[in-house]
C-alpha positions as CSV (number, residue, x, y, z in Angstrom):
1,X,29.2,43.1,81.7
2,X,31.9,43.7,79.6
3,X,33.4,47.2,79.2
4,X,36.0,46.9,76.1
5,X,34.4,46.4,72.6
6,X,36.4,45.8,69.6
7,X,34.6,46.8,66.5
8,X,36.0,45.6,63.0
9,X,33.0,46.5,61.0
10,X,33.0,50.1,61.0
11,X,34.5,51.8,57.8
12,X,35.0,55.8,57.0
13,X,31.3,56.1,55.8
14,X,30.0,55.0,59.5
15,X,32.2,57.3,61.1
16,X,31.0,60.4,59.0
17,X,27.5,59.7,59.4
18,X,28.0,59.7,63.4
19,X,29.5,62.9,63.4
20,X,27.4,64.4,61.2
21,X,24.0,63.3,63.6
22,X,26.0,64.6,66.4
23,X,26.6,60.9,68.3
24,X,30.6,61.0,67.9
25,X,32.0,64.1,69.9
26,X,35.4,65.2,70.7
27,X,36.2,66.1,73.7
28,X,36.8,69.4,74.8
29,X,40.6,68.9,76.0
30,X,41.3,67.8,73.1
31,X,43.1,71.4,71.6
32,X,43.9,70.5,67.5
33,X,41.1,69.6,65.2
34,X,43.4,69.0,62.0
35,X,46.4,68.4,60.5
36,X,48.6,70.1,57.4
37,X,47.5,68.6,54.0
38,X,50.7,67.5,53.2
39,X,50.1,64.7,56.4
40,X,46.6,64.2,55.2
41,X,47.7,63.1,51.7
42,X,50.0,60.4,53.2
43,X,47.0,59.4,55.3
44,X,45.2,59.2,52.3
45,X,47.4,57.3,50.0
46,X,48.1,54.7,53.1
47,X,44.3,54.4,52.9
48,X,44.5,53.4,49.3
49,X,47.5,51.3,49.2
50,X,45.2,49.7,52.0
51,X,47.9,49.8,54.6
52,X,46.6,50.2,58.7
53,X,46.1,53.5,59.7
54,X,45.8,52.7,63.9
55,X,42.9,52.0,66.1
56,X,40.5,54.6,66.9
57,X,39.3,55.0,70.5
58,X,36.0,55.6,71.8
59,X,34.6,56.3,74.9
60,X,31.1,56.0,75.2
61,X,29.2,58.3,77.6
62,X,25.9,58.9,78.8
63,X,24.0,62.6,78.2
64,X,25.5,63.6,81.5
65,X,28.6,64.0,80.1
66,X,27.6,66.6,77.5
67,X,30.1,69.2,79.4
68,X,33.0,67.2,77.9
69,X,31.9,68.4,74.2
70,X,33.6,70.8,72.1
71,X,31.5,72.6,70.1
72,X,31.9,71.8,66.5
73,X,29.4,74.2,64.9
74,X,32.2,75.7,63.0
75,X,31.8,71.8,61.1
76,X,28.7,71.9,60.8
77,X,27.5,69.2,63.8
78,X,24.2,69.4,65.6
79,X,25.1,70.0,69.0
80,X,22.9,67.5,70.5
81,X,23.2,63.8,69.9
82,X,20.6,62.0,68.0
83,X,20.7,59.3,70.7
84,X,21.0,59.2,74.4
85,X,24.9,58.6,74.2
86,X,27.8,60.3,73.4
87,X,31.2,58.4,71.6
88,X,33.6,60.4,72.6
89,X,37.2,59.9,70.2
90,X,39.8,59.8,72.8
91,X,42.6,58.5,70.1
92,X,42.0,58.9,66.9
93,X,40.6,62.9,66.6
94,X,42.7,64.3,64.5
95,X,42.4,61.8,62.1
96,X,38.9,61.3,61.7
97,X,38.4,65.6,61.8
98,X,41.1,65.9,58.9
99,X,39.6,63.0,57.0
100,X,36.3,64.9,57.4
101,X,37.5,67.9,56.2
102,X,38.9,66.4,53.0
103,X,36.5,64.1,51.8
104,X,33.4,66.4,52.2
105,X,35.8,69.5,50.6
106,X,35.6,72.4,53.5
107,X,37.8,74.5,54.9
108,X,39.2,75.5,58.2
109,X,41.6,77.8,59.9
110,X,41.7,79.3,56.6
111,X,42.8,76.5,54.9
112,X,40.9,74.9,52.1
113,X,41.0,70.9,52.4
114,X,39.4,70.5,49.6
115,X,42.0,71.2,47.4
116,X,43.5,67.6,48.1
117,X,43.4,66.0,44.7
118,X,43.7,62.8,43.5
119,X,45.9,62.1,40.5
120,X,43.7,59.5,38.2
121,X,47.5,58.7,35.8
122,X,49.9,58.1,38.8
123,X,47.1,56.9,41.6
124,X,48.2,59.0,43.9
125,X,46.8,61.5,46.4
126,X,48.5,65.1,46.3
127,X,48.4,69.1,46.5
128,X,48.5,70.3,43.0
129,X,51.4,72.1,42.5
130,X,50.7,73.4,38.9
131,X,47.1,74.8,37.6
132,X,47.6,73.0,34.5
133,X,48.7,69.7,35.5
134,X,45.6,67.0,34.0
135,X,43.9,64.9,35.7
136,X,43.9,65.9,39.6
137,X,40.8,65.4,41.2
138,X,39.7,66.7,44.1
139,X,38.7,63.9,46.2
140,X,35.5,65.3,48.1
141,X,33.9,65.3,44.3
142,X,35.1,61.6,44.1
143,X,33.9,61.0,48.0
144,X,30.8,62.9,47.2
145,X,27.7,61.6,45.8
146,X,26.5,63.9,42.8
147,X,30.0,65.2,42.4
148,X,30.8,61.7,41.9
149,X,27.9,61.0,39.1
150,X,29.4,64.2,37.5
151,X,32.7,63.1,37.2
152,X,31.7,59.4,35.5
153,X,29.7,62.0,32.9
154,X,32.7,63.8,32.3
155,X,35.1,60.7,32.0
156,X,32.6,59.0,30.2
157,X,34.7,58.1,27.3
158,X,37.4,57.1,29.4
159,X,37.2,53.8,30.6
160,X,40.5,53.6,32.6
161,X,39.6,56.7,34.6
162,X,36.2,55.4,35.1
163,X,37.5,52.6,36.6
164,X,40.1,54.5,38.5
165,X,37.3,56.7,39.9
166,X,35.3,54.0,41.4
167,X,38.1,52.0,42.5
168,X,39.1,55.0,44.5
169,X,35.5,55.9,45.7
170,X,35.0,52.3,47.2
171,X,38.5,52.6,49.0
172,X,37.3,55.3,51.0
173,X,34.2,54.7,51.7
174,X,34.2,50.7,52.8
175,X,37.7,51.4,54.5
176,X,37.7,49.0,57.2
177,X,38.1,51.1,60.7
178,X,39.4,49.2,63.6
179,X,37.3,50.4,67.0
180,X,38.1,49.6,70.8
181,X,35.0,51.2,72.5
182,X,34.5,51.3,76.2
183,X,31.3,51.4,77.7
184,X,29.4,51.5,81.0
185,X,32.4,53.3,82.7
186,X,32.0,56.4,84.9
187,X,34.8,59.3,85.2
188,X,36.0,58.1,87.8
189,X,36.7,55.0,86.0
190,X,38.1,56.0,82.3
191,X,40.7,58.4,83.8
192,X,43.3,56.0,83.9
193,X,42.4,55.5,80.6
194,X,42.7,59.6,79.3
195,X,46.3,59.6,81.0
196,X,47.8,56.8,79.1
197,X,46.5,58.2,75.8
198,X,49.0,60.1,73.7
199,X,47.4,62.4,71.3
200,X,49.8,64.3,69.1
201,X,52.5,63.3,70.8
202,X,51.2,65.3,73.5
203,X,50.6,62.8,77.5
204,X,46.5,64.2,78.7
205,X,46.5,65.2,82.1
206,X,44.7,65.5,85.0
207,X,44.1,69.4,84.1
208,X,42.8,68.8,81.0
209,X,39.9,66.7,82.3
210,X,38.6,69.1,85.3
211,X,38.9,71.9,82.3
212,X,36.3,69.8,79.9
213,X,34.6,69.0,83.1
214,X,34.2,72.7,84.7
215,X,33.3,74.5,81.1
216,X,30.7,76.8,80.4
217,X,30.2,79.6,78.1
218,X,31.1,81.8,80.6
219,X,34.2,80.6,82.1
220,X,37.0,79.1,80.3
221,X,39.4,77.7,83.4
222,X,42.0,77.7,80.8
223,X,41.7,81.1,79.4
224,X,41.4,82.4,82.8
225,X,44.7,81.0,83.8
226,X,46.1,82.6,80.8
227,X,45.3,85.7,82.2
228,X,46.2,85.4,85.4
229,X,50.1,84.1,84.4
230,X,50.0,87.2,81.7
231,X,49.6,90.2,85.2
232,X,52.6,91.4,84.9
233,X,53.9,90.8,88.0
234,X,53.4,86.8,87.6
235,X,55.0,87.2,84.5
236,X,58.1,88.7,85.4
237,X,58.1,85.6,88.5
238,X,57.2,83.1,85.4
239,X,54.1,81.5,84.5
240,X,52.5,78.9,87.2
241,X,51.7,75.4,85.6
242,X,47.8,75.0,85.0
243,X,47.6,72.0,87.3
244,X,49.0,74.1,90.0
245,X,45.1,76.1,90.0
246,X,42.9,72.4,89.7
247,X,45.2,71.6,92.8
248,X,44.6,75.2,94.8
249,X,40.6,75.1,93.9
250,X,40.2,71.6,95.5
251,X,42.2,72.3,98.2
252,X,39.9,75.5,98.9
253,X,36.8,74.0,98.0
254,X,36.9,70.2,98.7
255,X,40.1,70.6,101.4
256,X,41.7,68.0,99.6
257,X,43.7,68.1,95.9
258,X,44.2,64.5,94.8
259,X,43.1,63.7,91.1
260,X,39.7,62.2,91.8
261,X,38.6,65.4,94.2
262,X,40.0,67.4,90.9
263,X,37.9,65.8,89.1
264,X,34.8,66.5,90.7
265,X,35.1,70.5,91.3
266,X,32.1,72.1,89.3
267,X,31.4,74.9,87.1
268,X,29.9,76.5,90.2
269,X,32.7,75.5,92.3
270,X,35.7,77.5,90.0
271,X,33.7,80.4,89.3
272,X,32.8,80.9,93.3
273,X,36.4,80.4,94.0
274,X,38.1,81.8,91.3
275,X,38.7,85.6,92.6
276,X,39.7,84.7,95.9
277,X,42.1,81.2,94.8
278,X,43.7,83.9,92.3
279,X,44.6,86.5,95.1
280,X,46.3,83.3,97.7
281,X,48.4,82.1,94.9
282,X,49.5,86.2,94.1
283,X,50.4,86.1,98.1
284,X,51.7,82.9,98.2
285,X,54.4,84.0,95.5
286,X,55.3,87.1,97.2
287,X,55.8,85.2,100.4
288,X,58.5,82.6,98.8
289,X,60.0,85.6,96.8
290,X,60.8,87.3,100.1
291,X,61.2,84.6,102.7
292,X,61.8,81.6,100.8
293,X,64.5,83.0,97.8
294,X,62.2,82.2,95.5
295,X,62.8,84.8,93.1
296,X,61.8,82.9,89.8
297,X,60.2,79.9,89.5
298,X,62.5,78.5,87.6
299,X,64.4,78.2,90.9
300,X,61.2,76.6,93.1
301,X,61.9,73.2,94.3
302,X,58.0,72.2,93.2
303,X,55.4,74.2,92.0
304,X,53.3,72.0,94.0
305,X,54.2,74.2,97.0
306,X,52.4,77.1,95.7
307,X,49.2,75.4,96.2
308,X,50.0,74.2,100.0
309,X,51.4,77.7,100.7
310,X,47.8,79.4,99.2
311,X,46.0,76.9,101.1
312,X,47.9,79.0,104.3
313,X,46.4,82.5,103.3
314,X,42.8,81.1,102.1
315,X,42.3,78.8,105.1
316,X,43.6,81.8,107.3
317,X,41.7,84.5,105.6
318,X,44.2,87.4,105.8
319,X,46.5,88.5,103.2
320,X,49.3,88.4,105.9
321,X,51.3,85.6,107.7
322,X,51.3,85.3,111.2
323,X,54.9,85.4,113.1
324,X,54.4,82.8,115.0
325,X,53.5,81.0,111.7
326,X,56.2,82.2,110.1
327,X,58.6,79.9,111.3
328,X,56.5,76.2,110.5
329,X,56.1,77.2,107.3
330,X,59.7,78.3,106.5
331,X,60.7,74.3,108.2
332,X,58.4,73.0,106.0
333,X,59.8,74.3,103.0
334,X,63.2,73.5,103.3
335,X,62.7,70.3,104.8
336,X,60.2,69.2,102.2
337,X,63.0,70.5,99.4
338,X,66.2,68.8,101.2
339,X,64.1,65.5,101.9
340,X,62.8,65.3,98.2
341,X,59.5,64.9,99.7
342,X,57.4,65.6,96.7
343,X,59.3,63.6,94.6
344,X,56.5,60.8,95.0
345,X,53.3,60.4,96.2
346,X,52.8,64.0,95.6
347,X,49.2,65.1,96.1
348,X,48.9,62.6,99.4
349,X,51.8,64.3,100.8
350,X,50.4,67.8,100.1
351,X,47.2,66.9,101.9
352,X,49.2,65.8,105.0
353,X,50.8,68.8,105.0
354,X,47.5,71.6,103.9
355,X,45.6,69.2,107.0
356,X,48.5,70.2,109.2
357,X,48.3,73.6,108.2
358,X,44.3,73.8,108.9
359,X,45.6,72.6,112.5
360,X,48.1,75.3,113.0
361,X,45.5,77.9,112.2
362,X,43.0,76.2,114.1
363,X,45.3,76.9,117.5
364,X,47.3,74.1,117.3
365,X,50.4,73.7,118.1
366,X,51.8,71.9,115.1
367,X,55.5,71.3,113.8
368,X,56.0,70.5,110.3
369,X,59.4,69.1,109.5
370,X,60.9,65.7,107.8
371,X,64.2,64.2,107.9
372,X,67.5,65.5,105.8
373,X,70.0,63.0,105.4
374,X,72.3,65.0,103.0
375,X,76.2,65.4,102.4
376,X,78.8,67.4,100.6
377,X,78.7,64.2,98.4
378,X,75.0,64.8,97.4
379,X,75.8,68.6,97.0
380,X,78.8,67.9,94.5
381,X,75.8,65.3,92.6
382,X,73.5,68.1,92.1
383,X,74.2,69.8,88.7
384,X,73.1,72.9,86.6
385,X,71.8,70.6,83.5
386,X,70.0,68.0,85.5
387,X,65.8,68.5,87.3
388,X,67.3,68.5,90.8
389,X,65.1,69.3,93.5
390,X,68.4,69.6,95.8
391,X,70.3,72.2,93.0
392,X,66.7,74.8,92.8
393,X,67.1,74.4,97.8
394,X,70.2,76.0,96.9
395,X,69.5,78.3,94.6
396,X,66.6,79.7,96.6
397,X,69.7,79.6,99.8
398,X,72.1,81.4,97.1
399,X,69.6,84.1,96.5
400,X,67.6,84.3,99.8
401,X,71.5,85.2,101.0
402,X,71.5,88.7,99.1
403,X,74.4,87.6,96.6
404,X,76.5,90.8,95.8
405,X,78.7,91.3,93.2
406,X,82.5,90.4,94.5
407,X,83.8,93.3,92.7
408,X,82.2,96.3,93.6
409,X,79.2,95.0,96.1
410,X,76.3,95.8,94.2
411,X,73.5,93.5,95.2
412,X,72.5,91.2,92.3
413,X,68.7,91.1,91.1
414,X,67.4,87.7,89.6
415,X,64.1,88.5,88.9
416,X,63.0,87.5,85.7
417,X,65.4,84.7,84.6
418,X,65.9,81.4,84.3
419,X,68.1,81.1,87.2
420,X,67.8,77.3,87.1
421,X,69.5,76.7,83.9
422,X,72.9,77.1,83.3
423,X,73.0,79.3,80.8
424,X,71.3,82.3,82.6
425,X,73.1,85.5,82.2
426,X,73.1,86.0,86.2
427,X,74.8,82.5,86.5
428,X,78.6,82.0,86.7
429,X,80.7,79.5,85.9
430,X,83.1,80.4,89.2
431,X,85.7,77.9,87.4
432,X,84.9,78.7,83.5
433,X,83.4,75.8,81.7
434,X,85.5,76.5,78.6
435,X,88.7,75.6,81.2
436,X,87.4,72.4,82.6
437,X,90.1,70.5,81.2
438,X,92.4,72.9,82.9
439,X,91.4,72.1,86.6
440,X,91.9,68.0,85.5
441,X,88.0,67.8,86.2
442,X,85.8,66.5,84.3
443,X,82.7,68.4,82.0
444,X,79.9,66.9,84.4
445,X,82.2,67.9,87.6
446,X,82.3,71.7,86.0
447,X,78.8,71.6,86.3
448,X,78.2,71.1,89.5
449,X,75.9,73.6,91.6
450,X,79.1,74.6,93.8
451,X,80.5,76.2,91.0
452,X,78.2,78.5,90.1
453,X,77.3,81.5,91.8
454,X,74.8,84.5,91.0
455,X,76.5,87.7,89.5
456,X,75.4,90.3,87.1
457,X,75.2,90.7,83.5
458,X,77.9,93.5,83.8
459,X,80.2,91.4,86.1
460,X,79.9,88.2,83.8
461,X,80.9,90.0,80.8
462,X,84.5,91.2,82.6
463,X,85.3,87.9,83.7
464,X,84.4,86.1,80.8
465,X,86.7,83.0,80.5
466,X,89.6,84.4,83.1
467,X,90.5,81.7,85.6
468,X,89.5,82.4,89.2
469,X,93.3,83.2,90.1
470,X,93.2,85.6,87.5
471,X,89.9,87.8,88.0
472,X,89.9,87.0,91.8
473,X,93.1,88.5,91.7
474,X,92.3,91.9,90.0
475,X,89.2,92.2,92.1
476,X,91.0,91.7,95.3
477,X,93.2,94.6,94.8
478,X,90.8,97.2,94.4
479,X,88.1,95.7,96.7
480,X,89.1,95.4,100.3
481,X,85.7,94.0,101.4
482,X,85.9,91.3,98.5
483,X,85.8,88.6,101.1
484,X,82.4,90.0,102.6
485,X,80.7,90.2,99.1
486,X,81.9,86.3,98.7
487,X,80.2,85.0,101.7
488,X,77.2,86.4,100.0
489,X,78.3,83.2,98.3
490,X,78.7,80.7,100.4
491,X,82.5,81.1,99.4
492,X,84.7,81.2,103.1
493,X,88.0,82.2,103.8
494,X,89.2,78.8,102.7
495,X,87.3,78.7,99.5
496,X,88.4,81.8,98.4
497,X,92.0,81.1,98.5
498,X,91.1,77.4,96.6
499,X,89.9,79.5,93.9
500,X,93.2,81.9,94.0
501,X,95.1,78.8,93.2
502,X,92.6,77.5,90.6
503,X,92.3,74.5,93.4
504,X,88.6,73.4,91.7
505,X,88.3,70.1,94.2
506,X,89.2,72.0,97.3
507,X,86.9,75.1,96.5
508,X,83.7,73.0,95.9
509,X,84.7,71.0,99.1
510,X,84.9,74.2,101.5
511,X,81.6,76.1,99.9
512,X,80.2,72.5,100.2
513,X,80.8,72.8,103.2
514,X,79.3,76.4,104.1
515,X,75.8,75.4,102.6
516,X,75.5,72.0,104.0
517,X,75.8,74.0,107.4
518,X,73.1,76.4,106.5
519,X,70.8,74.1,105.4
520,X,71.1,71.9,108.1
521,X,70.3,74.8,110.5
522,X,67.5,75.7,108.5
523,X,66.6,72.0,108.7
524,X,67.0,71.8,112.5
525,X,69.1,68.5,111.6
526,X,70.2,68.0,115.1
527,X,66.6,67.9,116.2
528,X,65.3,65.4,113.7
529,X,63.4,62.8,115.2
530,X,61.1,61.6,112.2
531,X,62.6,59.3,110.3
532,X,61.3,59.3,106.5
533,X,64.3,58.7,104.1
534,X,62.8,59.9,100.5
535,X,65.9,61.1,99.0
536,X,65.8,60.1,95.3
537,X,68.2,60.5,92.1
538,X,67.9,63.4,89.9
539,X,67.1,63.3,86.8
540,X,69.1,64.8,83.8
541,X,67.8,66.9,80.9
542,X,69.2,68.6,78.3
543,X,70.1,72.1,77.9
């Protein structure tokens, strides 16, 4: 049987008289019903210089689907279909809703569509600017049926804009639309299809589906996330990305998170698992803030590991981590960071790892590590203004280490910042940016993880752009434990006197050096005996 349908038949008077007997839906992830005028009149006038205005996509679905609809009372829609089948508009929505709005003359979000006029001397569709200017028409009363009779009467002695008018109406109502409909094609099925759709400019994704899938008038999954990222206490960590929750409820329900096992969680599965998913992932934070270094999560090398590390408390049942546990989940953190082992295969590899973690709690004695192959080399690579998995490992090693101010010793608090960008005001250029050019580096090299350490606001603001040999200097002489607050740092004996000669290459070297040997003790890399090599490039973005 086949599944894709093109249909060229369909014009704009077809697809109004679906929605308005309730067979055409939108679907409920779908989040913006219009546009602005301004981008409905050049929808408008394409339509009547008869230009293409794109294909509209439709999903067709049986009555069992009915949990995907948004509720378009507020237009006026029955809420049940006058068939058996639902047409869902998977591309194409805010078009067809905006068109809707202007041709039948209604309003919403407090803005009247129906003051969309169309200008019978210039042919042209528009938003009156002036009361007085003649002959702008709005075009719901040329769209409209009686309007339209009213509007001959009154131009009745004007042939031109007679002919105007009915030229105009027939435009818009035979429009040719151009349809791909699929059919006959469970969830399971069409999801592939949701996720290459780009609405708005805007990729669907997997969360958006189990949220139209798991709606009721009684619980909104996506309003109750909202509230959960707005406690205050996950709000000064930063909010938790929605598909982090669709992940942690199929984990806890279904023991398993990939997208198809997302998919099929139920009304009645989030709202029995809500409370208690809620309070792993609030334990699961405070866990990586005060084991892992994971003070924002800004700096967390995947969200992702939020939902394995909730899996821990809700499979365990306590709000507390056992000692002996302690230790397999601290290996499994930084070896999954320093392998790069979420970078692919994501969900798969989480289930490997929330199965070993059932074992472990089930009395087994389980060892969760993977192989780090890293070098200075690949710590130099990893910069401030690129997504690098390796760059937020040592961050988390920077601030797990208690950084301290090298002036005076004041610990340094980085709660509630970006810590991962650049441009936080606890992060510091060691060798100023502005100076680059004076170490004969280059701007990408000035960037580089090594040369950026954690300090305060306070601190930050007295060195401004002072070379190292300058304000290392000044601080040495009135702090004689200035080299115990710099291995707060990862700065040794070796790097410090680097940077008191404004050496850049020989400073990143040696404090390359101290982290690569703390994280290959935390990564027990003389013990590695599992061999899976999933190191992969970062990827730059811009600040």
């Amino acid at each position: 049987m086949k599944k894709i349908e093109i249909i060229n038949q369909w014009c704009l008077s077809r697809i109004f008289e679906e929605l308005n007997n309730g067979n055409m839906r939108i679907p409920r992830f779908q989040r913006d019903y219009v546009w602005e005028r301004s981008k409905v009149v050049k929808l408008l006038n394409s339509i009547y210089m008869q230009y293409p205005i794109g294909t509209f996509f439709l999903w067709e679905a049986d009555a069992s689907m009915s949990t995907f609809c948004r509720d378009m009372s507020d237009f006026g829609f029955p809420k049940e279909p006058d068939g058996k089948k639902f047409l869902f508009i998977l591309d194409g929505q805010q078009r067809i809703t905006s068109l809707y709005l202007a041709l039948n003359g209604k309003s919403f979000n407090n803005i009247d569509y129906g003051t969309i006029c169309f200008n019978l001397d210039k042919k042209i569709f528009k938003i009156p600017t002036l009361k007085t200017e003649p002959n702008n028409i709005p075009v719901w009363k040329i769209f409209n049926g009686s309007a339209h009779k009213d509007l001959i009467m009154q131009f009745i002695d004007q042939r031109e804009y007679v002919q105007s008018i009915l030229d105009c109406r027939e435009l818009l109502q035979n429009y040719p639309i151009s349809i791909v409909k699929t059919s006959d094609m469970d969830l399971e099925s069409v999801v592939d299809i949701f996720e290459r759709i780009n609405q708005g400019g805007k990729r669907l994704t997997a969360f958006d589906l189990v949220h139209a899938s798991v709606w009721s008038e009684d619980f909104d999954l996506r309003t109750e996330i909202s509230k959960f990222n707005d406690e205050p206490a996950i709000r000064f960590f930063g909010s938790i990305n929605e598909e982090i929750f669709t992940q942690s409820l199929a984990l806890n329900v279904k023991n398993d998170c990939t997208k198809l096992v997302q998919l099929k969680l139920t009304n009645a599965d989030c709202k029995t698992y809500w409370e208690q998913t809620k309070e792993c992932l609030r334990l699961a934070v405070d866990y990586m803030k005060m084991n892992l270094g994971v003070q924002n999560i800004s700096i967390m090398p995947y969200q992702n590991m939020l939902s394995v590390v909730q899996y821990y408390f809700f499979k365990g049942g306590s709000n507390t981590m056992q000692s002996r546990h302690k230790q397999v989940l601290e290996d499994w953190f930084w070896t999954t960071t320093f392998s790069n082992r979420y970078s692919s295969s994501t969900l798969t590899r989480m289930n490997e790892d929330a199965c070993k973690i059932a074992s472990m709690l089930d009395g087994k004695d389980v060892s969760i590590r993977y192989t780090v192959k890293l070098n200075i080399s690949d710590l130099k690579r990893s910069r401030m203004n690129t997504r690098s998995v390796i760059k937020d490992g040592i961050l988390c090693l920077m601030a797990l280490n208690a950084p301290k101010d090298f002036d005076n010793g004041n610990l340094v608090t980085l709660n509630n910042t970006n810590a991962s960008r650049s441009s936080s005001k606890e992060n510091h250029h060691f060798f100023p940016y502005s100076l680059y050019n004076k170490f004969g580096v280059q701007i990408d090299e000035i960037n580089s993880v090594l040369n950026f350490a954690f300090i305060t606001k306070r601190l930050n603001l007295d060195i401004l752009d002072d070379k190292p040999s300058v304000y290392l200097a000044k601080y040495e002489s009135t702090n004689p434990d200035i080299l115990d607050h710099l291995h707060s740092h990862f700065i040794s004996k070796d790097a410090f006197e680097a940077a008191k000669n404004d050496d850049f290459n020989t400073f990143v070297e040696e404090r390359g050096k101290e982290l690569l040997q703390r994280i290959n003790t935390l990564c027990h890399v003389d013990e590695q005996t599992e061999s899976e090599d999933i190191f992969e490039k970062d990827d730059e973005y811009d600040e």
